[in-house]
Structures are given as C-alpha cells and as structure tokens.
TILO-74369 format. One record per residue (C-alpha): residue number from 1; residue in three letters; x, y, z. Coordinates in steps of 0.001 Angstrom, whole numbers, plus 524288, in hexadecimal, padded with zeros to 5 digits. Layout:
R|NUM|ALA|X|Y|Z
...
This chain:
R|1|UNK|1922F|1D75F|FAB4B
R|2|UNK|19588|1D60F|F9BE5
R|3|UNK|1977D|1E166|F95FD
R|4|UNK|19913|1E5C8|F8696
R|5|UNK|1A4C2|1EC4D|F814C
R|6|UNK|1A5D5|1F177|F7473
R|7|UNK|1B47E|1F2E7|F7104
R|8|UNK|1B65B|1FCFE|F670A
R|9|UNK|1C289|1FAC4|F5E12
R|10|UNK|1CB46|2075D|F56D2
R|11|UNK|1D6ED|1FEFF|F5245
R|12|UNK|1DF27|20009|F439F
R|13|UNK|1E83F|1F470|F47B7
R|14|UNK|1E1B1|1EA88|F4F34
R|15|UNK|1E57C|1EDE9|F5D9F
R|16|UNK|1DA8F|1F4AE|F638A
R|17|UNK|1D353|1E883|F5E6D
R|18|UNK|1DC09|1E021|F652A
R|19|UNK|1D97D|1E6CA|F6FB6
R|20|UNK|1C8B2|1E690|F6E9B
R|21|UNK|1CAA5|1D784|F6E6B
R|22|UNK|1D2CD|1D4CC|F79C8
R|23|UNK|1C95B|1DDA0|F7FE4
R|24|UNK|1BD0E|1D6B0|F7B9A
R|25|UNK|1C3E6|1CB45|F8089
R|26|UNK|1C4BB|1CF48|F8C0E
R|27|UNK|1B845|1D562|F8EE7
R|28|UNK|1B169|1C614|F88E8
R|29|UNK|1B7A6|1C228|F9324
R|30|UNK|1B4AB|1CB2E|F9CA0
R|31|UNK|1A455|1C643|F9735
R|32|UNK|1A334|1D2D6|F90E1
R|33|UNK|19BDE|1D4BA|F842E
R|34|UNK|1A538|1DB93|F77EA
R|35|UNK|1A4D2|1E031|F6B84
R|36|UNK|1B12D|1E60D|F62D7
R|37|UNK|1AF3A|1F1E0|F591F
R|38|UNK|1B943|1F179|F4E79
R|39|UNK|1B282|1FBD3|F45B5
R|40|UNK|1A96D|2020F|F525B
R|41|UNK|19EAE|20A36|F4E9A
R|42|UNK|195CC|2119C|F5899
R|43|UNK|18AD7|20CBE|F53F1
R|44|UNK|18B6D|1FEB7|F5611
R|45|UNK|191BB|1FED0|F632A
R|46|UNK|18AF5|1FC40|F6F2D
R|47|UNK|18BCE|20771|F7719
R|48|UNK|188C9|1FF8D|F83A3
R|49|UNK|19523|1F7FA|F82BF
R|50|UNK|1A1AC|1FC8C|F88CB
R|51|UNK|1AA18|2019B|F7F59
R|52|UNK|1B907|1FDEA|F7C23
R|53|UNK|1BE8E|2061E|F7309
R|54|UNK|1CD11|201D9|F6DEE
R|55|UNK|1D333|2093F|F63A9
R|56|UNK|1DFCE|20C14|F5F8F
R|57|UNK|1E53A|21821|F5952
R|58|UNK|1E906|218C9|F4ACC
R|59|UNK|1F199|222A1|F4435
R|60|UNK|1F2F7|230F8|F4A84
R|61|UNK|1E903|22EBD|F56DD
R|62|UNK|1DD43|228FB|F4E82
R|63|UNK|1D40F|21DFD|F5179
R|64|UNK|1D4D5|211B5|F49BA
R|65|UNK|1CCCE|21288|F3BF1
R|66|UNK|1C311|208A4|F41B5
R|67|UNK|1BD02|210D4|F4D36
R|68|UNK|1BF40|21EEC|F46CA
R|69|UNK|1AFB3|21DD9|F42E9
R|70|UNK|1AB63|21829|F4F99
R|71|UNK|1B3B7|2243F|F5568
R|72|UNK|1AD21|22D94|F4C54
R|73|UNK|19FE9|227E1|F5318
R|74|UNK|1A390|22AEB|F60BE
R|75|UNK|1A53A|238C3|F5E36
R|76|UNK|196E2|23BAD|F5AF5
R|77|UNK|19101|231A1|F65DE
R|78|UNK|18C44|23260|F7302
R|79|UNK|190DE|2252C|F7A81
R|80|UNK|18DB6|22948|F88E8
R|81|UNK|189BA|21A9F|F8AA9
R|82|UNK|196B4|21510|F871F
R|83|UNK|1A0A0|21003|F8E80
R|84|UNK|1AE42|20D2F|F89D7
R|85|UNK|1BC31|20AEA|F8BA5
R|86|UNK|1C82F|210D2|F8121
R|87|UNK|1D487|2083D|F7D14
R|88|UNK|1DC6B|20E74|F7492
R|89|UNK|1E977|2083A|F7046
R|90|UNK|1F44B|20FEB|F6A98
R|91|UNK|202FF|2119A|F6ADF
R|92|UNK|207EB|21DBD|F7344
R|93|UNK|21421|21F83|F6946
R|94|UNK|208E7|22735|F6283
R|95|UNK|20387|235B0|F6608
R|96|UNK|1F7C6|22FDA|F62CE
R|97|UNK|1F78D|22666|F6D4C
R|98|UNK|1E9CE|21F50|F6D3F
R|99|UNK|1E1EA|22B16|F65E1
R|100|UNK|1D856|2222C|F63B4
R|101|UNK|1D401|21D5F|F6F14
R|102|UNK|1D367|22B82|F7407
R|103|UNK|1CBF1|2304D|F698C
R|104|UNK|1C0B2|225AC|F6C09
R|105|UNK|1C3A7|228D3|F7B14
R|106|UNK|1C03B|23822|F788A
R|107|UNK|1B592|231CE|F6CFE
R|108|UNK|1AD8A|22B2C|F7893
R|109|UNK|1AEAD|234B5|F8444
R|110|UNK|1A8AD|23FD6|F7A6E
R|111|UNK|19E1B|235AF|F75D9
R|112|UNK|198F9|233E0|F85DC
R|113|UNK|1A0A4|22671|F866A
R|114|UNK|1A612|2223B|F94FD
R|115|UNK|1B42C|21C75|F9436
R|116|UNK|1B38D|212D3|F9D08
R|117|UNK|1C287|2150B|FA0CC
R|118|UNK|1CC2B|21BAB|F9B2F
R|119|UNK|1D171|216AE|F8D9F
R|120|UNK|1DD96|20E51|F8CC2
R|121|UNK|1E8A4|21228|F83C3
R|122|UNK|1EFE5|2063B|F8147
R|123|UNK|1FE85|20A7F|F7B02
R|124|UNK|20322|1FFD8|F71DB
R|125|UNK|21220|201B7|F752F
R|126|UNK|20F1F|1FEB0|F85A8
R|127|UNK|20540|1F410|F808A
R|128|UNK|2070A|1EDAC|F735D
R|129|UNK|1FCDE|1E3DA|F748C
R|130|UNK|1F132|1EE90|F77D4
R|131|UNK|1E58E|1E469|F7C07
R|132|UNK|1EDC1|1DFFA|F86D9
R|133|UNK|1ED77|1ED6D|F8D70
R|134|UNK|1DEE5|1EF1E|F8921
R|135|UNK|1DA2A|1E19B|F9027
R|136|UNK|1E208|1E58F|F9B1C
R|137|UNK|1DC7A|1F2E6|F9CC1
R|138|UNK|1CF56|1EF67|F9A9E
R|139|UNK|1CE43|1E3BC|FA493
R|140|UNK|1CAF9|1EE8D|FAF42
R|141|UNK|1C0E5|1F480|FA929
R|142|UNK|1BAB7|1E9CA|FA750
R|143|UNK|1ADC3|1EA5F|FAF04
C-alpha cells in the first residue's frame, strides 16, 4: 500500500539534503508518495504523512538556520496524529554530537508525536558519505 512521506530537511551545508533525496529515491521506488521540505513550516505539512526529519547540527549543538522556525512551531503544537522517524548527522569529535536531531527528537515527543523507531545518529568520521548509512537503515522500516 503507497504511503506519503514528508521528509523534513535542517541542513547549512547540503548533506542532510543529500540525504532527503537518496531517501525519496528510494521510497519512489519502493511506490511511495514524497514530498521534501527545505524551509518546513507546520502549517503546510500534511500531518497524515509519515514524517522524516534529517537535520544536521550547526555551531555549539544548534539546528540548521532553515528549520530553527519550523522547530519554534513544534514547541507550541499538539501532533498526537503524527508519525515520524529522526536522522540526525553529525561528527562525534564534537560535544555536541547531533544536538539537533535531539532537540527535534525531545521537540516531537513533548508535542504528542510517535517516533516510529528510535532516531539514527549518523557520525561523519565512521561514515563520510551519510545517505549511504541513511538508505541502509531505513530499508527495514520500510513497511
């Protein structure tokens, strides 16, 4: 049965979006339906679909500047009816290793959200070329 994913993109240098493509690749293949947020906002997002969010983490734990407002959203709504997965890509040389993706993590369990497993943390340094590990993980869980 076709699904719709909505893959929600934090990224400052291109690599989560690397990442939202290969996926959407995959899933089109799969005969699922997708769409990819590059500047998400609440509003316009179908809550129905299964969320993907992929973000990195930019300077001392922070999310990228491009899903900072869609973050900002999350922590005044109620989402019980969404379902999502976390990626969060990051380089464990830093204290700050993927910040981001647990921020939106702790952003969507407060908001009533159901992670649909837990997130992936995919460290740059074991895994240079992130999407790889992402496609990989995520053939699984596809249902």
């Amino acid at each position: 049965m076709s699904k719709h994913y909505t893959l929600i993109v934090g990224s400052m240098l291109g690599a989560s979006e690397y990442v939202a493509d290969a996926l959407a690749e995959q899933l089109r293949e799969a005969g699922h339906q997708v769409s990819i947020e590059l500047e998400p906002d609440l509003t316009t997002i179908n809550p129905g679909s299964i969320w993907v969010v992929i973000t990195s983490t930019h300077g001392a734990g922070d999310l990228p500047d491009n899903i900072q407002s869609f973050a900002a959203q999350l922590k005044s709504s109620k989402l019980s009816q969404v379902n999502a997965f976390v990626i969060g890509l990051g380089d464990s040389s830093y204290d700050t290793f993927c910040y981001g993706a647990k921020t939106i993590e702790t952003l969507l369990q407060q908001s009533g959200a159901t992670l649909l497993d837990a997130p992936l943390h995919i460290d740059v340094l074991d895994h240079p070329i992130p999407e790889e590990k992402a496609v990989e993980w995520f053939e699984s869980r596809l249902a």
